[in-house]
N, C-alpha and C positions, 0 to 999 in steps of 0.2 A: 685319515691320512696321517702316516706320522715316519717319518726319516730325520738321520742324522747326519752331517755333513760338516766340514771344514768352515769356520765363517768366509774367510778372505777366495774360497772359493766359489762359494753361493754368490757373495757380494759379487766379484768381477760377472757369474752367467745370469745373476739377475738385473746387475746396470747393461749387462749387453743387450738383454730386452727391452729395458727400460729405454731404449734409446728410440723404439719405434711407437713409445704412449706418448699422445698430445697432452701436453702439463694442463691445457684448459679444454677440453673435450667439452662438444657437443652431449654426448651424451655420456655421464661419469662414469659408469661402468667401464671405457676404452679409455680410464684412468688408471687399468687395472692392469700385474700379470698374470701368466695363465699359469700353473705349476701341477704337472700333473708325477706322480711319484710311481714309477713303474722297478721291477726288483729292479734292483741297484743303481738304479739313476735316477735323475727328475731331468723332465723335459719342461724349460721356462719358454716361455712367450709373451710375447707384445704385440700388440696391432690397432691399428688407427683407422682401415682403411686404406689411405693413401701409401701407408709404409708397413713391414713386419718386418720382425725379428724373431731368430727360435734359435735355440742354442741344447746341446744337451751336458750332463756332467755326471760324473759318478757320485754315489752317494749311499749310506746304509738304509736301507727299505725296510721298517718295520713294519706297516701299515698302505698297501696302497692304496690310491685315489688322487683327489684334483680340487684345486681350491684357485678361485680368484683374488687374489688382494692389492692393496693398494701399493701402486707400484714405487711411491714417492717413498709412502713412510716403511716398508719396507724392506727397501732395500738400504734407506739413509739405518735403521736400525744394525741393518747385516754390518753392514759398513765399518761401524763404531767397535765393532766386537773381536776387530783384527784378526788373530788364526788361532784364536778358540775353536771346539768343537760344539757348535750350536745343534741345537734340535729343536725342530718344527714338528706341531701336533695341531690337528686342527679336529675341535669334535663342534658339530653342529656350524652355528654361525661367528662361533670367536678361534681366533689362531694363536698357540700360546707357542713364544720363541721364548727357549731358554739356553743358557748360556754361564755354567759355573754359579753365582748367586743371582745374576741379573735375570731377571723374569720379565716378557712383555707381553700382551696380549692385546691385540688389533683384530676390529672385525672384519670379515669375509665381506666379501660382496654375492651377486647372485651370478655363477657359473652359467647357470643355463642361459643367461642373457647374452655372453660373450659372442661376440660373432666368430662364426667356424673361419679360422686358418687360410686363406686360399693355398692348393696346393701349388711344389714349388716347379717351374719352368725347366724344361730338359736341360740338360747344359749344351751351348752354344758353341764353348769349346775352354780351353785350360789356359791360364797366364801364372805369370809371377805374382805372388802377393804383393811381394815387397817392391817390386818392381813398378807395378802396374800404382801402390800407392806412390812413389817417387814423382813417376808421370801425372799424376792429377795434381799434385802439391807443385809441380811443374808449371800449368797453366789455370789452375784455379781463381787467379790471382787477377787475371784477365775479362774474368766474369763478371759480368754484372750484379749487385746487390740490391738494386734501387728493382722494386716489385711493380714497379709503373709500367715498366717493360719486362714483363715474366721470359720472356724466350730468351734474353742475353742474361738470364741467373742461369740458363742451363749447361750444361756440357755434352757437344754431340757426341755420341759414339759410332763408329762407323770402321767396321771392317775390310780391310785390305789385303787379299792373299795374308801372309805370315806373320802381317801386324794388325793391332788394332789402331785405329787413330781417333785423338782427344782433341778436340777445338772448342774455345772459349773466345768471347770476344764482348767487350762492353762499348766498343763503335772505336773507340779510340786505343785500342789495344787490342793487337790478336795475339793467339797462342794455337800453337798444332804441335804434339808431338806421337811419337811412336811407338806403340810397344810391343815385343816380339809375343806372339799367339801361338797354340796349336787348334784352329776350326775345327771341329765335330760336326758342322751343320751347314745350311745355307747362310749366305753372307746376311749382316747383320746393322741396322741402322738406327740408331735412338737418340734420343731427346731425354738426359735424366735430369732431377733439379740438380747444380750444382753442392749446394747445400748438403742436403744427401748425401751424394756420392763423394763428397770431403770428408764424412762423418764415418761414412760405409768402411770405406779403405782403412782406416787407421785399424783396425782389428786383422787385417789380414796377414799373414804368413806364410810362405811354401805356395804351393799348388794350388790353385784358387780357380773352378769353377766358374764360367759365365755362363747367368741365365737367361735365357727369354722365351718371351711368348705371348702372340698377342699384344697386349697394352703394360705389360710387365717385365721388368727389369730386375735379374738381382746375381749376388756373388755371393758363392758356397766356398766356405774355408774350414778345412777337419770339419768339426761339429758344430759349429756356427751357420747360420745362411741371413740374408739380410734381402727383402725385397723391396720394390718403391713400383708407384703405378707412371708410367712413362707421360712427358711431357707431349699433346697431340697440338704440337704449332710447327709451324715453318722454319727451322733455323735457317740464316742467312748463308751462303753459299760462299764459307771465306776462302775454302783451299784454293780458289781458283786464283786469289789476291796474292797466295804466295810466290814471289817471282822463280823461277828456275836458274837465273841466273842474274850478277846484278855486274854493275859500269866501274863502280869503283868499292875497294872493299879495306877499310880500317882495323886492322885488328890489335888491341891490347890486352896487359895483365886484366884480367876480372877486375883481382879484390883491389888493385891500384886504382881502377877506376871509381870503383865503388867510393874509396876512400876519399876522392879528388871529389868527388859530388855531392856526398856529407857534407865537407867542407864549404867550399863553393857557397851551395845552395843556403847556408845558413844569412847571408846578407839577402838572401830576395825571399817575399812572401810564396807561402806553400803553393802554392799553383802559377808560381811567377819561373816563366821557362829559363833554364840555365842554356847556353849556345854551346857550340859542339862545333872546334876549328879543326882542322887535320891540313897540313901543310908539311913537305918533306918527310921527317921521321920523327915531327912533334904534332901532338893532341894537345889542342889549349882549351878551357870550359872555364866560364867567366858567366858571370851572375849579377845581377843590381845593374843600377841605371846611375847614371852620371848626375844626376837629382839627388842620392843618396848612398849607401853603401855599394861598395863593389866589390867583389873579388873574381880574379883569377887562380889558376893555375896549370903550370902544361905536364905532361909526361909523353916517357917515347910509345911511339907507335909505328907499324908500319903497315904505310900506304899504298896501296894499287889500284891507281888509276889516276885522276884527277884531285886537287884539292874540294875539300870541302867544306860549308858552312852551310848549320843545320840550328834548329832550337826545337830542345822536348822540353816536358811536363818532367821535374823533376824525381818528383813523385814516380813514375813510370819508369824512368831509366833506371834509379836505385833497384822497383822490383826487379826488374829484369835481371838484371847482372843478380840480383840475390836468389835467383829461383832458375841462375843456370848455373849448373856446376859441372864448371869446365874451370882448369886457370887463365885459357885466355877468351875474350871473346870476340867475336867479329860484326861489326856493321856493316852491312850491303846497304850503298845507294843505289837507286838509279838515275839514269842522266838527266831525267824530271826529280827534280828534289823536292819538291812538294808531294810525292808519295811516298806510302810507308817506309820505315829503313826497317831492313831484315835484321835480325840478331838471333847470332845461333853462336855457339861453343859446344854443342854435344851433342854426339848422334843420336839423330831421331827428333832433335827439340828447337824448334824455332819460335821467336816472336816477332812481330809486325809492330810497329811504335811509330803515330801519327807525328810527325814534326807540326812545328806550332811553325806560324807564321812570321816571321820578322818586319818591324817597319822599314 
C-alpha cells in the first residue's frame, strides 16, 4: 500500500476514527485504525465494539491495499507535519511516513485480527447538523456523570411526528428539547451514552442522516458516519414532569441574570443555594447567611401571577441560563413551589430546576 495525501487532512480523517479506539483496549489490536487505500481515496476506521467511526477522504493511490496501525502514534505523527504533502508506504510489517526530510517508520499491527466493521443502520430520517449539535449542547449539561447510575449519563432519544426530542436528567435537573426532523421510517426510541453523543455531534454539518437498528445508533454526515451500541435500561419517564402550563411566570434579561448570580453566589460555598425573590417588577437573589458574608442584588423583571420565594443550586441556575440562548428567560412556578420551576427562552428547549429547601 502506498498513497500520497495532504498531512492536515489525513490528520483531521484519521483523529475522526480515532475517536471510536479505546486508549486502553481489552485487546491491543482495537488500539488500532483500519486504513484501506482504494484508487483515489483511503477509507479510515476505528472500532471498539461498543462504538465506530469510518470516515473516507481523497488521496493519490499509488499502490493499493490495507494496513492496521497504531492509532495513537499515528495520527499524533500526522498531526505534527501541518499541510505538508506526506506519503505513506507500507511493505510487509513496518509503515514508512515521510514527509520533506522527516522520515518515520512505525510497525503494523495484524489486519486480519481487526474485527469486521458492523455494517451501517438505514437511516431513520434527516436533521440539521448543526442544529441537531446546538440541541444536545442544549441539555447535555443535565446528565449525569457519576457511572454509579449509568442510565442518567444517557440522553433519550425519541421521535415525535416532525421533531426529534432530547431528555437528560441527573434527578435534580431535567432538560427536553426539540429538533425539527424529516422521518424516513418508523418512530424511533433510544437510550445513547451521553458521552458519545456530545463527542458524536461536534463533527456534524448540513444534512445529517439518522441511523438505527436493532441495538445500534448512529449519524451519517457527507463522508463521515459515527455509530454507538444503544444503552438497553429503562430511562425514567420525565416528559411527563414537564408542566403544560405554570401559576406564575418571571421573566428576565438572560445574561443580566446570569451576571447577578456570579456575583451573588461568590459569598456562599459552591452548593450553598442563592434565593430567588420576585415581587412587583423587581427580582432580588441574595446569598450567605447572617453568620457570615452576604450578598444581595435585585434587577427588573416582570411578574405574572403571584409573588414568589424560591432557592436553587447555584451551580444549576448559572448552567441553565448559559445553555439557553434566548435574551430573556422565563421561570414557570407552580402554586406548589416545592416542585420543579420550568425555564424556557427558546423554542423547543426547556429545563426543569429542583428548588432547594428553605429553613
Amino acid at each position: 500500500m502506498k498513497f500520497a495525501i495532504q498531512a492536515n487532512a489525513l490528520a483531521d480523517a484519521a483523529g475522526f476514527a480515532l475517536k471510536a479506539v479505546n486508549p486502553r483496549p481489552a485487546n491491543p489490536v482495537l488500539s488500532g485504525i483500519f486504513i484501506e487505500a482504494v484508487p483515489g481515496a483511503l477509507r479510515i476506521s476505528g472500532f471498539d465494539y461498543e462504538k465506530s467511526s469510518r470516515t473516507q477522504v481523497a488521496a493519490e493511490v499509488e499502490a493499493n491495499g490495507h494496513a492496521l496501525l497504531s492509532g495513537k502514534i499515528f495520527t499524533q505523527i500526522i498531526q505534527k507535519l501541518g499541510r505538508k504533502v506526506v506519503t505513506v508506504s507500507v511493505d510487509g510489517a513496518v509503515a514508512t511516513i515521510s514527509a520533506g526530510s522527516a522520515v518515520f517508520r512505525i510497525g503494523t499491527m495484524p489486519a486480519q485480527d481487526f474485527p469486521a466493521m458492523p455494517g451501517l443502520p438505514e437511516p431513520a430520517g434527516t436533521v440539521d447538523g448543526n442544529v441537531l449539535a446546538a440541541a444536545v449542547a442544549q441539555v447535555i449539561g443535565a446528565a449525569a456523570t457519576d457511572e454509579s447510575l449509568p442510565v442518567l449519563t444517557g440522553v433519550k432519544i425519541v421521535s415525535d411526528g416532525a421533531n426529534l426530542v432530547l431528555l437528560t436528567t441527573d434527578r435534580y435537573r431535567l432538560a427536553e428539547v426539540n429538533v425539527p426532523w424529516q422521518p424516513a421510517g418508523p418512530p424511533i426510541e433510544v437510550l445513547v451514552r451521553g458521552k458519545w453523543l456530545n463527542d458524536a455531534v461536534k463533527d456534524l454539518a448540513g444534512e445529517t442522516q439518522v441511523l438505527t437498528a436493532d441495538s445500534i445508533f448512529g449519524l451519517r454526515s457527507g463522508n463521515r458516519a459515527t455509530t454507538a451500541v444503544t444503552m438497553d435500561q429503562d430511562f425514567p419517564k420525565i416528559r411527563s414532569l414537564f408542566p403544560e402550563s405554570t401559576d406564575t411566570d418571571v421573566t428576565v434579561d438572560r445574561a443580566e441574570l446570569a451576571e447577578v448570580i456570579s456575583r451573588v453566589s461568590l459569598v456562599a460555598e459552591k452548593t450553598t443555594p442563592v434565593r430567588f425573590r420576585a415581587s412587583g417588577s423587581q427580582l432580588t437573589i441574595d446569598a450567605g447567611t447572617g453568620e457570615g458574608a452576604t450578598g444581595e442584588e435585585s434587577i427588573p423583571c416582570d411578574l405574572d401571577g403571584t409573588d414568589v420565594v424560591a432557592a436553587f443550586n447555584p451551580g444549576y441556575l448559572a448552567w441553565s441560563l448559559a445553555a439557553t440562548p434566548s435574551e430573556q428567560v422565563t421561570f414557570g412556578f407552580q402554586a406548589n413551589r416545592g416542585k420543579p420551576a420550568l425555564v424556557t427562552g427558546h423554542d423547543g428547549l426547556s429545563h426543569l430546576l429542583m428548588p432547594v429547601r428553605l429553613p
